[in-house]
C-alpha positions as CSV (number, residue, x, y, z in Angstrom):
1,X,0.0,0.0,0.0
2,X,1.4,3.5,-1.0
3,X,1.7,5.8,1.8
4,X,0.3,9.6,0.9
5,X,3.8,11.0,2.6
6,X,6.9,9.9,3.3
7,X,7.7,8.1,6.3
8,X,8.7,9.8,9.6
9,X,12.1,8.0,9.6
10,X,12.6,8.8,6.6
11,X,12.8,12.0,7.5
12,X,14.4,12.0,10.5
13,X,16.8,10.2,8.2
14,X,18.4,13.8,7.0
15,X,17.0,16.0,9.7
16,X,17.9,14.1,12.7
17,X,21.6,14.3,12.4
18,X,23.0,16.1,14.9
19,X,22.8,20.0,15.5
20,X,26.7,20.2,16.0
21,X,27.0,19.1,12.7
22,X,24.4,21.0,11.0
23,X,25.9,24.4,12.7
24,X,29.3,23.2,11.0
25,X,28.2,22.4,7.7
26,X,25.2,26.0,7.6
27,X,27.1,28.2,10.0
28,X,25.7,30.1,13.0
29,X,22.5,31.2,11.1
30,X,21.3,27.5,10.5
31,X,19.5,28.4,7.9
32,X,18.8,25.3,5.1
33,X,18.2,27.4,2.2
34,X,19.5,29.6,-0.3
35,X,20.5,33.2,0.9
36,X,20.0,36.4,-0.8
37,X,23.2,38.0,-2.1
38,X,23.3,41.6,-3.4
39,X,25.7,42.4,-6.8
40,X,29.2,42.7,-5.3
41,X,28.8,40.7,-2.7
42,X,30.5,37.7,-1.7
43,X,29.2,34.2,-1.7
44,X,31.4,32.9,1.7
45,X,32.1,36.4,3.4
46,X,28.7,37.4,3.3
47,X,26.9,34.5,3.3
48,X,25.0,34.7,7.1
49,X,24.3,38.4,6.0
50,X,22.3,36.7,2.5
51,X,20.6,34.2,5.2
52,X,19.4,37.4,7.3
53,X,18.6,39.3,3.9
54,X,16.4,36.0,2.6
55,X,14.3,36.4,5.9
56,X,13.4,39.6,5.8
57,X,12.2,39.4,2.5
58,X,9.9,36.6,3.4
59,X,8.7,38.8,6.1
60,X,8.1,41.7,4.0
61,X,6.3,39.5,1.3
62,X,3.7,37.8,4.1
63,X,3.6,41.2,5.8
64,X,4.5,39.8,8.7
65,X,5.5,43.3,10.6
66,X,4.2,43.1,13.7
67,X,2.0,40.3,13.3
68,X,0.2,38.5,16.1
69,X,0.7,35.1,15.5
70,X,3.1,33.7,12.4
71,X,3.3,29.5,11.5
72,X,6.3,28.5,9.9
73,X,5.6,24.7,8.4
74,X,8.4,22.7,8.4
75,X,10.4,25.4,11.0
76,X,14.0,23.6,11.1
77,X,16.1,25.1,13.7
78,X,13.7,28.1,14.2
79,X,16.3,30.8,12.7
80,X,13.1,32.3,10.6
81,X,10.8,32.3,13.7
82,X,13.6,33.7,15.9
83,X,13.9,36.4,13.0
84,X,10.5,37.3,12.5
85,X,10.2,38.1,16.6
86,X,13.3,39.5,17.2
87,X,13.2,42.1,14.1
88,X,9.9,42.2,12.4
89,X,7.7,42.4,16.2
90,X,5.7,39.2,15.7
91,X,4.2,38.7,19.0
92,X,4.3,34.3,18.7
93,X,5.9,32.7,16.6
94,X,5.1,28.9,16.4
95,X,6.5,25.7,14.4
96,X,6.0,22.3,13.3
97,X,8.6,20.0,12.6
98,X,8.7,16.4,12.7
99,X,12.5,16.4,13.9
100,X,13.0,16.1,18.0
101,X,16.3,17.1,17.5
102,X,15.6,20.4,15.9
103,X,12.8,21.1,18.3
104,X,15.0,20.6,21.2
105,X,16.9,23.1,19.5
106,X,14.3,26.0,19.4
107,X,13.8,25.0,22.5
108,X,16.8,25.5,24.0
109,X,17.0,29.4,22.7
110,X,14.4,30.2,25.5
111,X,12.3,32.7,23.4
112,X,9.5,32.9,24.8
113,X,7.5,34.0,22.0
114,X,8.5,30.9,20.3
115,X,6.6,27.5,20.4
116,X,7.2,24.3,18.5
117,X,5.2,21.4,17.8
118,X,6.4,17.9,16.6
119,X,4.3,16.8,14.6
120,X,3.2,16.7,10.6
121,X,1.4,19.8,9.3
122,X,-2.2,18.0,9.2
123,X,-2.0,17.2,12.8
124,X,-1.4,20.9,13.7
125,X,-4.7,22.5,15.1
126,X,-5.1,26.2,16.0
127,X,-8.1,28.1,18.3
128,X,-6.7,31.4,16.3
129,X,-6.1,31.5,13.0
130,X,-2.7,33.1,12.2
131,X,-1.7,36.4,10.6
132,X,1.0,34.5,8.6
133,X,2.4,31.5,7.4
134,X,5.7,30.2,5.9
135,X,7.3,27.4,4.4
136,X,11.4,27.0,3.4
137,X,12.2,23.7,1.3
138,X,9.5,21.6,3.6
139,X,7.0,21.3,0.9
140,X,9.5,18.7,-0.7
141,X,8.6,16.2,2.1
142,X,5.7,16.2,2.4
143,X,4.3,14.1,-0.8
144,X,5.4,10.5,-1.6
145,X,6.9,10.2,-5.0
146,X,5.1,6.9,-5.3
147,X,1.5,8.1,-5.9
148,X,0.1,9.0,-8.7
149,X,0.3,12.5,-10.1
150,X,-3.7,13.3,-9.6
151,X,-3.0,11.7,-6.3
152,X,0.1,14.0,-5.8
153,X,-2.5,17.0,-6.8
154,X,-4.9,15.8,-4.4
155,X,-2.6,15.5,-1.3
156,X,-0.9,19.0,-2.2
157,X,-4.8,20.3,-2.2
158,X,-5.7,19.0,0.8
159,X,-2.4,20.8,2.3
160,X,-3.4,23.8,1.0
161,X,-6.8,23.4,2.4
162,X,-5.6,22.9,5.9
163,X,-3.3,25.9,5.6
164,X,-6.4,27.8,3.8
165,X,-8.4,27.6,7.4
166,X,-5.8,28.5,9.9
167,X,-5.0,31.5,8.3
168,X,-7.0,34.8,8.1
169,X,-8.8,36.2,5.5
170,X,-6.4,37.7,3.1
171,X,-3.5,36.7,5.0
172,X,-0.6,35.4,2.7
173,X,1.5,32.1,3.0
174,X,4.8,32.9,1.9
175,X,6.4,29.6,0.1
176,X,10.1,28.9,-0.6
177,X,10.0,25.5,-3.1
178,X,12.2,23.5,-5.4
179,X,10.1,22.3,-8.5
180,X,11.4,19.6,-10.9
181,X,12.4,21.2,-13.9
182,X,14.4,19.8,-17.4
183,X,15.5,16.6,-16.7
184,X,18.4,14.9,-18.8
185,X,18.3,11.9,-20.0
186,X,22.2,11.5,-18.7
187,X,23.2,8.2,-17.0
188,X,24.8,10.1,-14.3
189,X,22.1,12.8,-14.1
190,X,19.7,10.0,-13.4
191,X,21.9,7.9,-11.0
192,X,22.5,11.1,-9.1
193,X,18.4,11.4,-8.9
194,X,17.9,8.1,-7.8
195,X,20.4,8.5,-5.1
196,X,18.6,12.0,-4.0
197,X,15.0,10.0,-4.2
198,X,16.2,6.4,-3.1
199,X,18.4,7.1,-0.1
200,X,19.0,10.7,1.3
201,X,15.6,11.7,0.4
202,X,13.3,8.5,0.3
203,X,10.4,8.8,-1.0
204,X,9.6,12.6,-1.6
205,X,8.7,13.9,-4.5
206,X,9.7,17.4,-5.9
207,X,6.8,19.1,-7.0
208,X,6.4,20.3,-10.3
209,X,4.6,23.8,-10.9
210,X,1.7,23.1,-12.4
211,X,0.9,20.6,-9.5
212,X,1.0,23.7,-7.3
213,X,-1.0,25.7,-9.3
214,X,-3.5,23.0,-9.7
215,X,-3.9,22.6,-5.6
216,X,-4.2,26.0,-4.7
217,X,-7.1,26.7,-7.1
218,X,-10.1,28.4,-5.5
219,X,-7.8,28.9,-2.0
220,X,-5.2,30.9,-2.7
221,X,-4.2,33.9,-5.5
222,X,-0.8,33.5,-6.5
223,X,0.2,37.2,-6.1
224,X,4.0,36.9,-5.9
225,X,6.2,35.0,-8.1
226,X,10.0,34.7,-7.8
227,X,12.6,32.0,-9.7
228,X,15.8,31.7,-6.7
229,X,17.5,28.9,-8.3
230,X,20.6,31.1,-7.8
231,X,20.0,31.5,-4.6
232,X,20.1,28.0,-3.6
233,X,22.4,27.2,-6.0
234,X,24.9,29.5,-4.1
235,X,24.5,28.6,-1.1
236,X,24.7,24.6,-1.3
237,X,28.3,26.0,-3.1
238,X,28.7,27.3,0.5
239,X,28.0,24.6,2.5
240,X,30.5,22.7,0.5
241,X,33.1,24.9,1.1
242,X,32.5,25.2,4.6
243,X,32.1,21.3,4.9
244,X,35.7,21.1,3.2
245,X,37.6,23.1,5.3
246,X,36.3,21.6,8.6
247,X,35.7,17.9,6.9
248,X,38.1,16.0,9.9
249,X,36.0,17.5,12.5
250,X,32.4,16.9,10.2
251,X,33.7,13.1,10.5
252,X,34.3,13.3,14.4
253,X,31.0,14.5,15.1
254,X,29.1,12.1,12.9
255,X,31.1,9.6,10.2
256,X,32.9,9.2,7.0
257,X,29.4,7.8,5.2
258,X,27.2,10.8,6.5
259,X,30.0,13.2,5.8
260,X,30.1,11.4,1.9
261,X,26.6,11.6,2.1
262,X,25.9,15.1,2.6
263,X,29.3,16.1,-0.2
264,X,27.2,14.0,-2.9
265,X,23.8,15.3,-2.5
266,X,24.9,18.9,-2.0
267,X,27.1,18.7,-5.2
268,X,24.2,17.2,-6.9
269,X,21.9,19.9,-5.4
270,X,24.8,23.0,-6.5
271,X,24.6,21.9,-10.3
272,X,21.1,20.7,-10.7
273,X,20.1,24.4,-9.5
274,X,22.8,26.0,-11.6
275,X,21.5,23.9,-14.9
276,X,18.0,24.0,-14.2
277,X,17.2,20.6,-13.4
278,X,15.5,22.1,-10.3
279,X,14.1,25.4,-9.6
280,X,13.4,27.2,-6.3
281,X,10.4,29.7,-6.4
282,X,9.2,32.5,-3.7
283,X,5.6,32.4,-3.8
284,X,3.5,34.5,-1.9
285,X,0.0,32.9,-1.5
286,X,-3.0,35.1,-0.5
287,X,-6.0,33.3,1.2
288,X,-9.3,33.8,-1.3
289,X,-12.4,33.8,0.6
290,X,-15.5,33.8,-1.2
């Protein structure tokens, strides 16, 4: 029987290795997606000043600015909820993640206008409906590549629907997502794929736009569209770099195969953003109520 998502463990797989490691390989911001680099400025030097940048725009596009109450689906370490409260005056900030390590992380900062849930997004239950939502690279995990692609539709829809009535009338969700884009027909290309889709990622599927388009019909207006393949692109680039220089320490704190692992999927990550083989769009999704 296919499964409608992909397994806990196998999530847990990437996620759940240890914070140490991740603060290593990310730097101090902890921040697992691309940053946002102005002309000039450079990719290693300035790269936790791009991760600060990226969160601010997300704030401004969800018009977060002193919001009451902000969700952030799929939170990781909590650097966007910590962010939004500390700079943009949300009053709450609260996240879901199914990772225990990264919610004993957010809760360790002692914010108290930070709260985090583990647990999957359609277990998450509100009394008030938020001002805000976001979502950095989660969406990816949260679809089985196994089903079909109206099922694929379906479960996106049904996402979107649960979002759709936590959130306020004409309050915006503000979506950072790889889509699938040209695909070679390369041997290695497609070995490198299987790897990403087999074993560091089991099972999840990278969405492809129109399946997006197709689930938020009737929920939400599409009224911000950005392509930051570059962004991403840049930053895995990073992450390598920093991985490199600090690689005998990387294997200390974890081992040789989950160093090899995370060097492989990066690299593939770095050129399949910088050929096009994936994108990464900013959306920002406004709620529709009829």
């Amino acid at each position: 029987m296919t499964t409608a998502s992909p397994t806990v463990e196998a999530i847990r797989h990437h996620y759940e290795v240890g914070t140490e490691f991740y603060r290593l390989l990310l730097g101090p911001a902890l921040q697992y997606s691309g940053g946002c680099w102005l002309e000039g400025e450079d990719d290693v030097r300035d790269h936790e000043t791009a991760q600060a940048r990226k969160l601010d725009v997300f704030a401004e596009l969800m018009r977060a600015e002193n919001a009451e109450r902000v969700l952030d689906v799929g939170c990781g370490w909590g650097s966007a909820l910590q962010r939004f409260v500390d700079h943009h005056g949300v009053q709450k900030g609260v996240g879901v993640t199914l990772s225990r390590t990264q919610a004993d992380w957010i809760n360790g900062l002692g914010n108290p206008r930070i709260e985090v849930h583990v647990e999957s997004w359609e277990d998450h239950q509100t009394d008030e409906p938020y001002d805000a939502m976001f979502c950095s690279n989660a969406l990816e995990h949260f679809v089985s590549s196994k089903l079909a692609p109206s099922e694929r539709v379906s479960r996106y829809r049904k996402l979107f629907r649960h979002l759709h009535g936590m959130l306020k009338p004409q309050g915006v969700f503000a979506l950072h997502v790889m889509t699938t884009g040209y695909m070679p027909r390369d041997r290695q290309v497609l070995d490198d794929m299987r790897f990403l889709l087999r074993e560091e990622f089991a099972d999840c599927h990278v969405p492809y736009l129109h399946e997006l388009a197709a689930a938020t019909q009737g929920l939400f207006e599409v009224t911000d569209l950005y392509q930051d393949a570059s962004w991403f692109g840049r930053a895995c680039r990073v992450w390598l770099e920093y991985l490199a220089e600090r690689r005998d320490e990387a294997v200390a704190l974890e081992s040789e195969e989950i160093v090899q692992r995370f060097e492989r999927y990066l690299d593939i990550f770095a050129y399949s953003f910088e050929k096009g083989y994936f994108n990464n769009y900013r959306l920002g999704l406004t709620r529709i109520d009829r």
